[in-house]
C-alpha positions in Angstrom: 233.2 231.6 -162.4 234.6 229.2 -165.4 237.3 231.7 -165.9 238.3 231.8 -161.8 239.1 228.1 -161.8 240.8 227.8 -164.9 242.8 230.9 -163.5 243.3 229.5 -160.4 244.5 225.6 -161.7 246.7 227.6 -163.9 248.2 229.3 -161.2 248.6 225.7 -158.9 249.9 224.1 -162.2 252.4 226.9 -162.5 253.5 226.6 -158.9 253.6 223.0 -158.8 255.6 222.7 -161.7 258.2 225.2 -160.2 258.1 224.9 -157.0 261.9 223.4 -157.1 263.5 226.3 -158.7 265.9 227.9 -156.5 264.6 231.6 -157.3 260.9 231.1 -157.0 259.6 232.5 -153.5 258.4 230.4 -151.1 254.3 230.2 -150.7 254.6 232.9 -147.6 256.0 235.7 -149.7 253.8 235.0 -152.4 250.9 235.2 -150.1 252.3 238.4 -148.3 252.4 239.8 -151.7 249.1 238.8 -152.7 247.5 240.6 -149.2 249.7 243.7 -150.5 248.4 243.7 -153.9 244.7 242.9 -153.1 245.0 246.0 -150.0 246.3 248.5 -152.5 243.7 248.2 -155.0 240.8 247.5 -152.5 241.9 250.4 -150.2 240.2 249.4 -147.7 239.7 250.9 -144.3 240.7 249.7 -141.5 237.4 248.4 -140.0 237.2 246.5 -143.3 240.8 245.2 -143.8 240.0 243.5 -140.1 236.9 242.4 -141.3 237.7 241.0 -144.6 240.9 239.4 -144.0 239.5 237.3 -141.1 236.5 236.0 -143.7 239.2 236.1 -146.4 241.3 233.5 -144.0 238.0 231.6 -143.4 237.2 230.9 -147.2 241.0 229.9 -147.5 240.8 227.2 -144.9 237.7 226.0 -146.1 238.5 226.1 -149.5 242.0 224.2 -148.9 240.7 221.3 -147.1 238.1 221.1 -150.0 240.8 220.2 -152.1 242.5 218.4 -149.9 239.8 216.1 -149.5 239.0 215.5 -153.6 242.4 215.1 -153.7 242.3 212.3 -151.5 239.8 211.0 -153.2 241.5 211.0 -156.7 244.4 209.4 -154.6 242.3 206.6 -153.8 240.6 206.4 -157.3 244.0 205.9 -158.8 245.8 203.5 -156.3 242.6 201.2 -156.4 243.1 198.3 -159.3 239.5 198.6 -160.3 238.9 202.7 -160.4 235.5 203.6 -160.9 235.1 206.6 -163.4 231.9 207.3 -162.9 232.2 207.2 -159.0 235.3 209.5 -159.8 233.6 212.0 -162.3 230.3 212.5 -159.7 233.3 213.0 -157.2 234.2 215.7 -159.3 231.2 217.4 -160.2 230.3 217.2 -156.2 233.7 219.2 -155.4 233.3 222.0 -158.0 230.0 222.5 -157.0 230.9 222.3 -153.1 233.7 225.3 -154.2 230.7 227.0 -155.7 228.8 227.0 -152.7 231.8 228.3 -150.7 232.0 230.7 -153.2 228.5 232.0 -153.6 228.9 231.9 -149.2 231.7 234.2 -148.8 230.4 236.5 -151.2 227.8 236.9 -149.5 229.8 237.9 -146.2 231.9 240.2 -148.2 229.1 241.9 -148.9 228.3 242.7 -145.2 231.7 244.0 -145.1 232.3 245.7 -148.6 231.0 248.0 -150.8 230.0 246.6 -153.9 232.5 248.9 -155.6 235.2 247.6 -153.2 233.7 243.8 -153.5 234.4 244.7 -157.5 238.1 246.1 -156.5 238.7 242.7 -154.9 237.4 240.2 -157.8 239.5 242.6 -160.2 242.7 242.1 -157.7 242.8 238.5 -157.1 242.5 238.2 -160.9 245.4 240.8 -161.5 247.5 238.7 -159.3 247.0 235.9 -160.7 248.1 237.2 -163.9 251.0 239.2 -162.4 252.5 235.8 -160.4 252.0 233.7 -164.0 253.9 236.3 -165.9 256.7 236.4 -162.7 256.9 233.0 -163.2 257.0 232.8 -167.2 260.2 235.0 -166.5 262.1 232.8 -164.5 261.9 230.0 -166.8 
């Protein structure tokens, strides 16, 4: 779990920091070739890919507005004249273990969908891409 969210702030540092580059594809290719990565290695079937990708989509929403809303609350944190750190590090805390949750949740839905073998293939995929999209990016530097 600790190495999934260091991988995946890596990854949002990585495309914050160039999202301005001319060359670097916009968020919809890079998602279109995230779903073609994760399908190829997963092979799913096509009762699965139906399956999954509509729970994938779920945890996606859910985890975005997640963020979102910590987010918000750092925004607040650091436009207030007084912050509160300790308020801000609970805050914290709260959120990572609210993405556990989520986590722990969807995995468990996989599960009704997926094989563990193929549940395996998927973990192992989104990590690949991760690594794949950093070293894309590293390139274009």
């Amino acid at each position: 779990m600790k190495h999934f969210f260091i991988a995946a702030t890596l990854v949002f540092c990585a495309l914050t920091a160039t999202a301005q580059h001319k060359n670097f594809p916009n968020w919809e290719d890079i998602q279109a070739k995230k779903i073609a990565h994760i399908t190829e290695k997963v092979q799913f079937t096509a009762k699965e890919a139906q399956q999954f990708w509509t729970l994938y989509n779920e945890y996606l929403e859910k985890e975005t507005t997640l963020k979102k809303d910590f987010f918000e609350i750092q925004k607040k944190a650091k436009d207030s004249d007084n912050i509160n750190y300790e308020a801000l590090n609970e805050a914290r805390i709260q959120h990572k273990q609210a993405l556990i949750n989520l986590q722990v949740e969807y995995y468990n839905k996989y599960k009704q969908v997926l094989s563990a073998e193929k549940l395996y293939r998927y973990y192992s995929a989104e990590r690949s891409f991760k690594s794949i999209l950093l070293e894309s990016i590293e390139k274009k530097k």
